[in-house]
C-alpha positions as CSV (number, residue, x, y, z in Angstrom):
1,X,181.5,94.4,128.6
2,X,181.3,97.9,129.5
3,X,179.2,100.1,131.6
4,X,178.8,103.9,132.4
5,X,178.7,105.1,135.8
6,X,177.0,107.9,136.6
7,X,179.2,109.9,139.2
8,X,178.1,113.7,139.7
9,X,179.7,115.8,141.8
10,X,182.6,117.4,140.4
11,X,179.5,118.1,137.9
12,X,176.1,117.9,137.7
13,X,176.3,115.1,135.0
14,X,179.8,113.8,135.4
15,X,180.6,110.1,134.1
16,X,182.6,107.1,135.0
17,X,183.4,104.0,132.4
18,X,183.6,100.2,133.6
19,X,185.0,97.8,131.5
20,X,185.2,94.5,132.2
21,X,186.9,91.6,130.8
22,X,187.7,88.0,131.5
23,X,190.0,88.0,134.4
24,X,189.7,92.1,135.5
25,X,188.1,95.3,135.1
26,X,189.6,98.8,134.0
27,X,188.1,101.8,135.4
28,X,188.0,105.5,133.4
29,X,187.2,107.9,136.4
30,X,187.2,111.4,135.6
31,X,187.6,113.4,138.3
32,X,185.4,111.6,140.3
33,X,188.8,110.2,141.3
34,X,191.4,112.6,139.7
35,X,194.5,111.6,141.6
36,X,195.3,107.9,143.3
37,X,195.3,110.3,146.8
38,X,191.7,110.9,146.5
39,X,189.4,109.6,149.5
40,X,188.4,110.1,153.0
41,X,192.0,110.8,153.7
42,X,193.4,111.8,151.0
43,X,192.9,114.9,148.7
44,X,190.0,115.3,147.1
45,X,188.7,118.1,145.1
46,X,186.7,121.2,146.5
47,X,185.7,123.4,143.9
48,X,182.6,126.6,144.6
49,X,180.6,124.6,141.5
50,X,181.0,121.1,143.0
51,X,178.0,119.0,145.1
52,X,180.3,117.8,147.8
53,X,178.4,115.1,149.0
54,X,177.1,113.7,145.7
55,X,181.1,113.8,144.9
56,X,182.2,112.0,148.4
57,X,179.6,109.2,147.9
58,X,180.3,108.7,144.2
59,X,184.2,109.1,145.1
60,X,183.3,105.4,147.4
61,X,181.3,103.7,144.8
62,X,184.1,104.1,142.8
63,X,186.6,102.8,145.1
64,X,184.5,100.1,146.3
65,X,185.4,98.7,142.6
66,X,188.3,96.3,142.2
67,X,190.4,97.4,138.9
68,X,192.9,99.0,137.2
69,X,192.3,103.0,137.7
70,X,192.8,105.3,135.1
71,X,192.5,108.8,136.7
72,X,192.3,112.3,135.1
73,X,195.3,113.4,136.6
74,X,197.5,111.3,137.6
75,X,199.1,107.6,136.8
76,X,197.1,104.7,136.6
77,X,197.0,102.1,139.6
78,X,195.4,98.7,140.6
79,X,192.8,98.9,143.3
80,X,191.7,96.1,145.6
81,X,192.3,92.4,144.2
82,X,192.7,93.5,140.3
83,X,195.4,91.0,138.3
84,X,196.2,93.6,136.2
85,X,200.2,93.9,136.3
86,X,201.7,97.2,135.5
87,X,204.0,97.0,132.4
88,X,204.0,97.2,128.6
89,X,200.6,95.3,127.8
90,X,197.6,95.1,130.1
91,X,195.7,91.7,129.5
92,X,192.2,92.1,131.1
């Protein structure tokens, strides 16, 4: 099952895509999460054009989520409890 997530921010209308399977979930996040650094601590983007706090807040909701990550710029990686192994084939 899938689901879009609306995530402005970065911009106005930006998305985010949920899909969910038996045992997991894989999440498509833009650049709502560009890099696996992103967060409080981390880096996190701070364009002129960008709504900082729409981005911040939609930046948690995404990592409140527990899945396999795939970021705009960077490597995927698992968040939180997801038992999706790294490797060759992903079963979800």
């Amino acid at each position: 099952m899938g689901r879009t997530i609306f995530t402005p921010g970065h911009t106005p209308y930006h998305t985010s895509y949920l899909v969910r399977g038996d045992r997991s979930a894989i999440l498509v996040t833009g650049d709502t999460m560009s890099r696996r650094g992103a967060g409080p601590e981390g880096v996190i983007l701070d364009e002129p054009h960008m709504d900082l706090e729409a981005y911040r807040k939609n930046l948690g909701v995404l990592q409140s989520i527990s899945a396999f990550v795939v970021p705009a710029h960077d490597r995927p990686f698992v968040q939180g409890g997801c038992p999706i192994g790294m490797g060759k084939r992903v079963k979800f």
